[in-house]
C-alpha positions as a Python dict, from the first residue, in 0.01 Angstrom:
ca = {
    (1, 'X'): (0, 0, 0),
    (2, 'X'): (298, -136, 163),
    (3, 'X'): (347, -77, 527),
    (4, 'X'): (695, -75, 743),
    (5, 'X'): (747, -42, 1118),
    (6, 'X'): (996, 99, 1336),
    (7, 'X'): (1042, 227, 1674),
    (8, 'X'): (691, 216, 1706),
    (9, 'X'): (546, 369, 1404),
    (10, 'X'): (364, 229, 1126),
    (11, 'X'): (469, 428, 807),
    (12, 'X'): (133, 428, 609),
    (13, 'X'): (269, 696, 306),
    (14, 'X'): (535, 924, 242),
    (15, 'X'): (339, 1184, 391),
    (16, 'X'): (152, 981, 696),
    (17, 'X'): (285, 792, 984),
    (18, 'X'): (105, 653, 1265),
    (19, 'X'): (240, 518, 1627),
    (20, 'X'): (143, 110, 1700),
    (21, 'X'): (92, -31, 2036),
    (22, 'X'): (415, -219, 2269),
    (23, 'X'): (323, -565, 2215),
    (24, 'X'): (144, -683, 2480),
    (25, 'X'): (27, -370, 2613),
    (26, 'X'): (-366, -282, 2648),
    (27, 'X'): (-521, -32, 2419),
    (28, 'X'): (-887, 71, 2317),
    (29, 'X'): (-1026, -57, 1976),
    (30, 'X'): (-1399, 59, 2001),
    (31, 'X'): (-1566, 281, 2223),
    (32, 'X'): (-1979, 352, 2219),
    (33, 'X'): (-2238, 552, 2409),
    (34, 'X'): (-2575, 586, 2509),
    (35, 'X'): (-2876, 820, 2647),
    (36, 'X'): (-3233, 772, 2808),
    (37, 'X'): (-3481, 1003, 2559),
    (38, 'X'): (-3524, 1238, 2798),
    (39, 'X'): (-3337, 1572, 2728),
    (40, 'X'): (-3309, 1824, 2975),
    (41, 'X'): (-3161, 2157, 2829),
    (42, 'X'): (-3011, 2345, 3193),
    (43, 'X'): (-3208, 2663, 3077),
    (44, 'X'): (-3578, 2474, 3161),
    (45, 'X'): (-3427, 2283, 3487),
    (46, 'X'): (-3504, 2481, 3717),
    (47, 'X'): (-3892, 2493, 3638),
    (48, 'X'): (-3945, 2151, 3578),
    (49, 'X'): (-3763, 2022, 3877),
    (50, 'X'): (-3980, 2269, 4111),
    (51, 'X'): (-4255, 2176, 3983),
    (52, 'X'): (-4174, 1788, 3980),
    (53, 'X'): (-4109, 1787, 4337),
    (54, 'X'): (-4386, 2087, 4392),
    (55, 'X'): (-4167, 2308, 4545),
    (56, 'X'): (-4230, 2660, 4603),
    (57, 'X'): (-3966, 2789, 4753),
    (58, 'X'): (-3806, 3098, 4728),
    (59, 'X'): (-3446, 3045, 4837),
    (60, 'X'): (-3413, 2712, 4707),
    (61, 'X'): (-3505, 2813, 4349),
    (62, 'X'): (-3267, 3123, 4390),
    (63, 'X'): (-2977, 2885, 4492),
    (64, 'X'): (-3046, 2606, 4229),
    (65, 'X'): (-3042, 2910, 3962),
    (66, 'X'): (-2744, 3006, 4045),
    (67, 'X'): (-2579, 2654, 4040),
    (68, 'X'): (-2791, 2577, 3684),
    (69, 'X'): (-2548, 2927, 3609),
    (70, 'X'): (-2210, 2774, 3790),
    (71, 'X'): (-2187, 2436, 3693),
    (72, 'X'): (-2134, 2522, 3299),
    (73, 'X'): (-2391, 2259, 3220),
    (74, 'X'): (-2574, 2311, 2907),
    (75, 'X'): (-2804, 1983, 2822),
    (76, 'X'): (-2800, 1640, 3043),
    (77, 'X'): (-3006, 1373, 2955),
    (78, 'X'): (-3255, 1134, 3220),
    (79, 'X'): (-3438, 844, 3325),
    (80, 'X'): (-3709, 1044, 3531),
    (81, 'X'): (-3954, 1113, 3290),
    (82, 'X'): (-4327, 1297, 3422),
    (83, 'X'): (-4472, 910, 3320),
    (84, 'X'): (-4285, 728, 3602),
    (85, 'X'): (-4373, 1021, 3872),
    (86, 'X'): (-4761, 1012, 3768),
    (87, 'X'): (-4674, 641, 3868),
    (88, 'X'): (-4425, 631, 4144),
    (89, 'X'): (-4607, 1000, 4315),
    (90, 'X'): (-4393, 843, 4650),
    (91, 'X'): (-4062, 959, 4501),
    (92, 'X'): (-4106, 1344, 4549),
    (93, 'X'): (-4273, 1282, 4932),
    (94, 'X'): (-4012, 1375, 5195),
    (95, 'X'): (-3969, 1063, 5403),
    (96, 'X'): (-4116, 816, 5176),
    (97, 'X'): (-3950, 476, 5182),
    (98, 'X'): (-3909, 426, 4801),
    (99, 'X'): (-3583, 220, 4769),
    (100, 'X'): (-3821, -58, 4627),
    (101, 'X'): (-3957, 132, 4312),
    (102, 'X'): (-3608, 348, 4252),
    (103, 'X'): (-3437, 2, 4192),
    (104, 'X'): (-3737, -131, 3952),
    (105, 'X'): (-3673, 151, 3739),
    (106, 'X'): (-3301, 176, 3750),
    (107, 'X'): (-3217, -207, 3773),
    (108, 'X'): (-3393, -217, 3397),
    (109, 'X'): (-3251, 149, 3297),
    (110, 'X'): (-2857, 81, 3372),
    (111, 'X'): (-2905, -235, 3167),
    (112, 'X'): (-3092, -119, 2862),
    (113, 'X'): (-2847, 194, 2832),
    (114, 'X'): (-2573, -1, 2865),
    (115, 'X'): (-2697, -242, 2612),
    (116, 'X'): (-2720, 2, 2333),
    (117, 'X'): (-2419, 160, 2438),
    (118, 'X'): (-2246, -207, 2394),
    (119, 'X'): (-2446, -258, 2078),
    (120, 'X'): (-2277, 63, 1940),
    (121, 'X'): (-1926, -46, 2067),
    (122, 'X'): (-1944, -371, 1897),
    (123, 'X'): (-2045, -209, 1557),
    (124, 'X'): (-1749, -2, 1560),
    (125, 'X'): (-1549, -288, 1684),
    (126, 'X'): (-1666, -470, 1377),
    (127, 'X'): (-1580, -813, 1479),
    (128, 'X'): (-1839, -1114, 1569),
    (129, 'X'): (-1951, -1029, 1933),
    (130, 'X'): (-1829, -1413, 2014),
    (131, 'X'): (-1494, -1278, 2024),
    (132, 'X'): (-1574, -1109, 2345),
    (133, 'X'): (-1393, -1317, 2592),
    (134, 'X'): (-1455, -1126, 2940),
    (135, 'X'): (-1702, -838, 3056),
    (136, 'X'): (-1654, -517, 3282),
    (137, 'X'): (-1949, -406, 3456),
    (138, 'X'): (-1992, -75, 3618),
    (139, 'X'): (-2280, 76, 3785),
    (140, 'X'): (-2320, 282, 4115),
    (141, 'X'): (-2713, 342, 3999),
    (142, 'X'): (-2842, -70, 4094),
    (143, 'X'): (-2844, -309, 4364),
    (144, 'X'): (-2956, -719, 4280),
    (145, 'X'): (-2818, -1028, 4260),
    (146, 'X'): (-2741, -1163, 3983),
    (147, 'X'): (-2636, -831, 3867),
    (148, 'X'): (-2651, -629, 3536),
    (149, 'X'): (-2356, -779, 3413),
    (150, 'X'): (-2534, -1105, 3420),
    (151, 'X'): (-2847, -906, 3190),
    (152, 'X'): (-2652, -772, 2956),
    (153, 'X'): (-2437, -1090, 2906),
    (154, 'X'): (-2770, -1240, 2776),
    (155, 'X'): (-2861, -926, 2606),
    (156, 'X'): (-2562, -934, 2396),
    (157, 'X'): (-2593, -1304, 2325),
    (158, 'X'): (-2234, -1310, 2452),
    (159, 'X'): (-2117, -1686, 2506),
    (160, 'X'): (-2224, -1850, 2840),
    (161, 'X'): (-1840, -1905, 2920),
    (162, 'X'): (-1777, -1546, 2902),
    (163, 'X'): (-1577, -1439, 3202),
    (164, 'X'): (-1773, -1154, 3478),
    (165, 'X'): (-1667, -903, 3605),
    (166, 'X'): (-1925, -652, 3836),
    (167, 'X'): (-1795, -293, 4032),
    (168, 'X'): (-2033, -117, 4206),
    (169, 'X'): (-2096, 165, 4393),
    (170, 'X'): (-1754, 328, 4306),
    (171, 'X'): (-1866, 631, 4215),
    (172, 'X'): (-1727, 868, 3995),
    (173, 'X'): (-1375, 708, 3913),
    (174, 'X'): (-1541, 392, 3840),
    (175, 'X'): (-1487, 433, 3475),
    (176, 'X'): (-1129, 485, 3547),
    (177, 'X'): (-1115, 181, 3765),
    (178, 'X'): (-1297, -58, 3484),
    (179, 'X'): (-1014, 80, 3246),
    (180, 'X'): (-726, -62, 3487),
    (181, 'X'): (-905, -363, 3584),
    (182, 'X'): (-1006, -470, 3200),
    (183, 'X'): (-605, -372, 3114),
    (184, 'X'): (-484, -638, 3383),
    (185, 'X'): (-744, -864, 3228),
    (186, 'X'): (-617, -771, 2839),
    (187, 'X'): (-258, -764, 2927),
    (188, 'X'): (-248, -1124, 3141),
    (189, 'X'): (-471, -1311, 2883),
    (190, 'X'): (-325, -1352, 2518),
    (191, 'X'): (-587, -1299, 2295),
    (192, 'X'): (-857, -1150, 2515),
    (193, 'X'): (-1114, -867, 2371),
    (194, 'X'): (-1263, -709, 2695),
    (195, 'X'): (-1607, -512, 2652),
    (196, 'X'): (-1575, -284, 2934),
    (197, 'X'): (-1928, -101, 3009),
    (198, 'X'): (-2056, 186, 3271),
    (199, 'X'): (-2388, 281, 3335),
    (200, 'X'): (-2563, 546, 3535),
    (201, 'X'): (-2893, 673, 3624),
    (202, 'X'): (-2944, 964, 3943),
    (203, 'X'): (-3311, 813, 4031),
    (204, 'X'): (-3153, 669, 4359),
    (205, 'X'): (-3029, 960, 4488),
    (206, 'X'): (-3371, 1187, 4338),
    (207, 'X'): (-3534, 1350, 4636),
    (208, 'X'): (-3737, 1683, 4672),
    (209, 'X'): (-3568, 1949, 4793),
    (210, 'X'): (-3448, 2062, 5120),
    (211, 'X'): (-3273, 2329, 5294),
    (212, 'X'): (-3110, 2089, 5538),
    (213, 'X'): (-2924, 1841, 5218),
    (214, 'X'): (-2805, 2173, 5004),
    (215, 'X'): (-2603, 1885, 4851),
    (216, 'X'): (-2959, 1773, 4698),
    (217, 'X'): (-2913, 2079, 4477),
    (218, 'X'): (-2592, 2086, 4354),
    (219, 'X'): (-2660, 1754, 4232),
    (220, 'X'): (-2999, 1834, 4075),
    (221, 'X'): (-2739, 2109, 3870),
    (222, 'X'): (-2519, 1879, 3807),
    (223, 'X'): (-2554, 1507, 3740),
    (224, 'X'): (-2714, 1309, 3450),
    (225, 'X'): (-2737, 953, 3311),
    (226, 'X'): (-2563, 720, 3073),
    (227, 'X'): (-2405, 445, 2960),
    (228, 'X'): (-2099, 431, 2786),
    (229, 'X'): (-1867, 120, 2614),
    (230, 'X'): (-1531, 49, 2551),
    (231, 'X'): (-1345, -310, 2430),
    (232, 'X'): (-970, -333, 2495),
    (233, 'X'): (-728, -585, 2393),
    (234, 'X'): (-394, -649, 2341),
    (235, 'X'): (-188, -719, 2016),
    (236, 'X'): (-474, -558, 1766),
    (237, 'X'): (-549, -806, 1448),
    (238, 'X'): (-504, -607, 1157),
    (239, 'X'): (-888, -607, 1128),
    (240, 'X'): (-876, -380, 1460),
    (241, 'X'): (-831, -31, 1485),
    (242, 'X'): (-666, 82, 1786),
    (243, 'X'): (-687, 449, 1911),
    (244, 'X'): (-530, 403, 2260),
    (245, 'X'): (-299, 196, 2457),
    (246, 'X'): (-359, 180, 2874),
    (247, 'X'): (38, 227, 2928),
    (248, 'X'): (30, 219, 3338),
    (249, 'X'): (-209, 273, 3568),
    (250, 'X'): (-261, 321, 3925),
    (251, 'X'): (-454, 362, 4165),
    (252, 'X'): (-393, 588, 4561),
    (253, 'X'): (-684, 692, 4796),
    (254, 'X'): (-576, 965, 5061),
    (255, 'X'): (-582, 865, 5430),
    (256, 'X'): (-840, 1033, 5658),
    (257, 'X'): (-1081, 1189, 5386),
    (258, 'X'): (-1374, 893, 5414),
    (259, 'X'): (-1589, 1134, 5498),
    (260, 'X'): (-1537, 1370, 5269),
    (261, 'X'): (-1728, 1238, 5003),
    (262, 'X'): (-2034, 994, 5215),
    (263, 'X'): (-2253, 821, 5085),
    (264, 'X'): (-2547, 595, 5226),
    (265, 'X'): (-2826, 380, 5110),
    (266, 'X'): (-3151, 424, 5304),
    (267, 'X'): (-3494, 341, 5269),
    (268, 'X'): (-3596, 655, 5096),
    (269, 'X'): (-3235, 594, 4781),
    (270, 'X'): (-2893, 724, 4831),
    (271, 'X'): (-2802, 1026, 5102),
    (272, 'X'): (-2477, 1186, 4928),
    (273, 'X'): (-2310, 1469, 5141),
    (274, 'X'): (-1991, 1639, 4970),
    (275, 'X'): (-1763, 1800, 5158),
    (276, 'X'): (-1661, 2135, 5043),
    (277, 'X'): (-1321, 2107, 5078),
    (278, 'X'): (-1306, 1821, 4789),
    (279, 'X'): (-1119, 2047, 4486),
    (280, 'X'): (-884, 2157, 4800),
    (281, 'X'): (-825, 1847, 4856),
    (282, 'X'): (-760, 1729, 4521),
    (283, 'X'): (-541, 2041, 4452),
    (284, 'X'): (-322, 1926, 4722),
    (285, 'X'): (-231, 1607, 4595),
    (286, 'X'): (-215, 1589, 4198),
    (287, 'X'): (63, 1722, 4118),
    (288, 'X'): (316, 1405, 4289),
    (289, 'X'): (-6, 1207, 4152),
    (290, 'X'): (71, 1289, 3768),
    (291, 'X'): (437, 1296, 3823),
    (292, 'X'): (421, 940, 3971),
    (293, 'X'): (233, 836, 3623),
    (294, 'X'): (447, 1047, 3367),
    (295, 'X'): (785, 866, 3549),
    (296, 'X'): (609, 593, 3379),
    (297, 'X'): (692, 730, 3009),
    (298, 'X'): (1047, 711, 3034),
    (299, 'X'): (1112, 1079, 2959),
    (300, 'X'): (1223, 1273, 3231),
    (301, 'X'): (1247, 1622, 3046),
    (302, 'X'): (834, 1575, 2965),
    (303, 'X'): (630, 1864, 3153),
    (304, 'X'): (272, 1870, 3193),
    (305, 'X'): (165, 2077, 2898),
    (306, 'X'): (368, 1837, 2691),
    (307, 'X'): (96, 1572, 2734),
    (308, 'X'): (-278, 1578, 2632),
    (309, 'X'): (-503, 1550, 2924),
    (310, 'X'): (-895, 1324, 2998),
    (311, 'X'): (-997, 1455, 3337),
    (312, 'X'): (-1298, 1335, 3474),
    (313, 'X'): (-1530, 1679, 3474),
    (314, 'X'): (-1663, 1600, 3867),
    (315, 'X'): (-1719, 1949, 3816),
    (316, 'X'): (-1575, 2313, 3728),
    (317, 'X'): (-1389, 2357, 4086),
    (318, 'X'): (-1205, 2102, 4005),
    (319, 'X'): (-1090, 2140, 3708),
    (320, 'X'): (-1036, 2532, 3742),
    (321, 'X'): (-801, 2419, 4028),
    (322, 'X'): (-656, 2175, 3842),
    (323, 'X'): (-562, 2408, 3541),
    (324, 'X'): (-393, 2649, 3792),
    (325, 'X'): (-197, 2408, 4032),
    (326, 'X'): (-47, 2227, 3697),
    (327, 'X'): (-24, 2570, 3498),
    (328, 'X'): (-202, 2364, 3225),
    (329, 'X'): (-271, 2550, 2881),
    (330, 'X'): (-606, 2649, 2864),
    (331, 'X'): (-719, 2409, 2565),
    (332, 'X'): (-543, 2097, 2787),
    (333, 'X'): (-850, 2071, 2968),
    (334, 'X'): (-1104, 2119, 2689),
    (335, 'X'): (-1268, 1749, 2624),
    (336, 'X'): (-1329, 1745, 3000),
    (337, 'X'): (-1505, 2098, 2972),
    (338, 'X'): (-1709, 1977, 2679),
    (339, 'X'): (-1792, 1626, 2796),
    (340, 'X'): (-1960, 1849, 3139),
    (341, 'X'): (-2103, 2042, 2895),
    (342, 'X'): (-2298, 1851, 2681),
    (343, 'X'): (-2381, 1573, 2929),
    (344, 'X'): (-2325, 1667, 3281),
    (345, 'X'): (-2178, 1444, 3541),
    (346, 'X'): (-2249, 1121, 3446),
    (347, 'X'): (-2060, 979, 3729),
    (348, 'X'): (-1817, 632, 3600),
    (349, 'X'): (-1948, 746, 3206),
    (350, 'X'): (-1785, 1057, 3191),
    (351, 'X'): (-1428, 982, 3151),
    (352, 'X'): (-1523, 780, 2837),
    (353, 'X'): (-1712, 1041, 2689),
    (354, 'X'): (-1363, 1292, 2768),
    (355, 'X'): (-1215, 1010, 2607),
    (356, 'X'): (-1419, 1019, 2278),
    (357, 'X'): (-1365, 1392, 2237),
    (358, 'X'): (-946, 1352, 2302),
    (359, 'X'): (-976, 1086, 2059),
    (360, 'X'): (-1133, 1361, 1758),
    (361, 'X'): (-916, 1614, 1921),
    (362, 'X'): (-594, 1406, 1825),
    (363, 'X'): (-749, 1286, 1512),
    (364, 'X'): (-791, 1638, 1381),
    (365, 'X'): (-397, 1745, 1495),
    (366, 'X'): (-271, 1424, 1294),
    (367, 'X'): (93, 1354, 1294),
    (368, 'X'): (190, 1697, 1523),
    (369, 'X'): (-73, 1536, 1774),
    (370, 'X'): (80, 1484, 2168),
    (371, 'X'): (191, 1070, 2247),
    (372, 'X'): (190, 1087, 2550),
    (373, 'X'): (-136, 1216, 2790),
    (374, 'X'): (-276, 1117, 3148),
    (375, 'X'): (-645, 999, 3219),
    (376, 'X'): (-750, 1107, 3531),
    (377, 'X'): (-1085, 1054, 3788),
    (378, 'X'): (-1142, 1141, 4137),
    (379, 'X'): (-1415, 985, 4382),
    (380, 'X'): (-1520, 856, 4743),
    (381, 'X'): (-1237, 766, 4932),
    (382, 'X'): (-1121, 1016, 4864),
    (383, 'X'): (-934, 790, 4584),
    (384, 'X'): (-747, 882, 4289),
    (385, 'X'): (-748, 692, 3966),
    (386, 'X'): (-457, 768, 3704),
    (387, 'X'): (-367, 603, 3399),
    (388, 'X'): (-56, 670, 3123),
    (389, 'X'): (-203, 696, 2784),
    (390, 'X'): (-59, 658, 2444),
    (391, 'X'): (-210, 841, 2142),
    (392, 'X'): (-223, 574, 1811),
    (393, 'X'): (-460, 770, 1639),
    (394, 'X'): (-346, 897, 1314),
    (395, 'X'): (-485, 1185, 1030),
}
């Protein structure tokens, strides 16, 4: 078959066209993902939590019923499994200083979730994983030195002279952030393959219940663990098949809202307190956020349901809000309502599993498919994370 290009379309067949990436611009030419065994369907949470942390208290199973009901979660998956509590008893004791054995079983979880998770990338990538020239790690679930990007280096059997990267503790734009950072990395080094990975596992912030930390409970609803994968590159080889290109990206935190999302690290794992006025917050400032991005696309007639949209799913608040402010088309936000779905909040993961399910999404619409879209994530700071995204995927 002979192909033809112009004006950034590959013609493929009378009947099929699809777009090709600027040259030298980023895009996404693999992406894979991973789960601990441990399924957790939202229907049985409620019991087994209670019982894990032998709880029996009215009020607080009322309220975590209702948030099972609220947070449109259907099946997350875990680390915690009733094996490592018959061993580690200390983690559901109020007051127990336990940072110790929450990083032995994270510190190996992150990295063997992220390794299958890169395993699966690769495969997809189909090219020798010596081509990987550079590594993005991100994990807000583990705390050593060296870190996990080190591990999973050796895992991978990537080449000693590969070049680190490691962002922690960024919460949950952190898979946003790795997407910008591996772009600068892709875009300023001819010939680069970046294997951007996120992992995440809630056993540092796992605690037993308590009326005083209502947060506790909202993330018991809410959160699960991960790993996800992603390799980006510039200029695809024809061997490559590229899905995405990372147009523009930026990055804005709001002054004055530190607080609003706080997080510490104590002896007994990770004290999160969430203020309530986050999706307010939020609401408030994305509209000049996405307008600053789309400026980027060179079309100043495009409106917002003109574009296809990869929200990180922090939860339904915020998207609901998010919807309504932007007078977004119900289906716009639909890979972000799935992704929360069927995993949960998997904090830096999630946007790459929203990702995976635009990806389908504009697979299935073919050539009447959207160019342009925006991925979005939101997290302590409070900071935004925004990045222009180009559709290359074709029927």
């Amino acid at each position: 078959m002979s192909n033809s290009r112009m004006n950034g379309v590959e013609k493929l067949s009378s009947k099929s066209t699809r777009r090709v990436a600027n040259a030298g611009k980023a895009t996404l030419l693999a992406l894979g993902k991973a789960f601990p065994s441990q399924v957790v369907p939202q229907e049985n949470l409620v019991e087994g939590f209670l019982r894990d942390t032998k709880c029996d208290d009215a009020f607080i199973k009322e309220k975590l019923e209702h948030l099972c009901k609220t947070t449109t979660v259907k099946t997350r998956y875990t680390v915690l499994t009733r094996e490592i509590l018959a061993k580690y008893p200390e983690l559901t004791t109020e007051g127990s200083p336990t940072i110790k054995q929450r990083l032995e079983i994270a510190n190996e979880a992150v990295v063997e979730m992220a390794l299958e998770a890169s395993l699966g990338c690769i495969k997809e990538w189909g090219r020798p994983v010596e081509d990987i020239t550079h590594i993005v790690y991100v994990s807000s679930s583990e705390i050593r030195l060296p870190g996990g990007d080190l591990y999973l280096s050796a895992k991978l059997g990537l080449r000693n002279d590969v070049n680190r990267v490691m962002l922690y503790f960024l919460g949950c734009y952190g898979g946003v952030t790795g997407l910008r950072v591996a772009k600068d990395i892709a875009e300023n080094n001819p010939g680069s393959r970046v294997l951007l990975t996120t992992s995440e596992t809630t056993i540092l912030g796992f605690r037993p219940p308590n009326k005083a930390r209502p947060y506790d409970l909202v993330g018991a609803a809410l959160f699960g663990d991960g790993a996800a994968a992603v390799i980006i590159g510039a200029d695809p080889r024809e061997c490559e098949a590229p899905f995405m290109e990372l147009h523009y990206a930026v990055q804005q935190f709001l002054p004055g809202t530190q607080n609003v999302i706080d997080g510490r690290l104590t002896e007994e794992g990770i004290n999160f307190k969430l203020g309530r006025d986050l999706p307010q917050k939020i609401e408030e400032n994305i509209e000049e956020f996405c307008k600053k991005l789309m400026g980027k696309a060179g079309d100043e007639s495009m409106e917002f349901n003109d574009m296809f949209w990869a929200v990180h799913p922090g939860g339904p608040a915020i998207l609901n809000r998010l919807e309504t402010k932007l007078k977004l088309e119900k289906e716009k936000l639909e890979s972000s309502r799935r992704a929360l779905v069927d995993y949960g909040n998997v904090s830096s993961n999630t946007i790459l599993y929203v990702m995976e399910y635009m990806r389908d999404e504009l697979k299935k619409k073919g050539d009447a498919a959207q160019e342009w879209g925006l991925g979005l994530a939101f997290g302590p700071g409070i900071t935004f994370e925004g990045l222009l995204i180009r559709s290359l995927t074709s029927s």
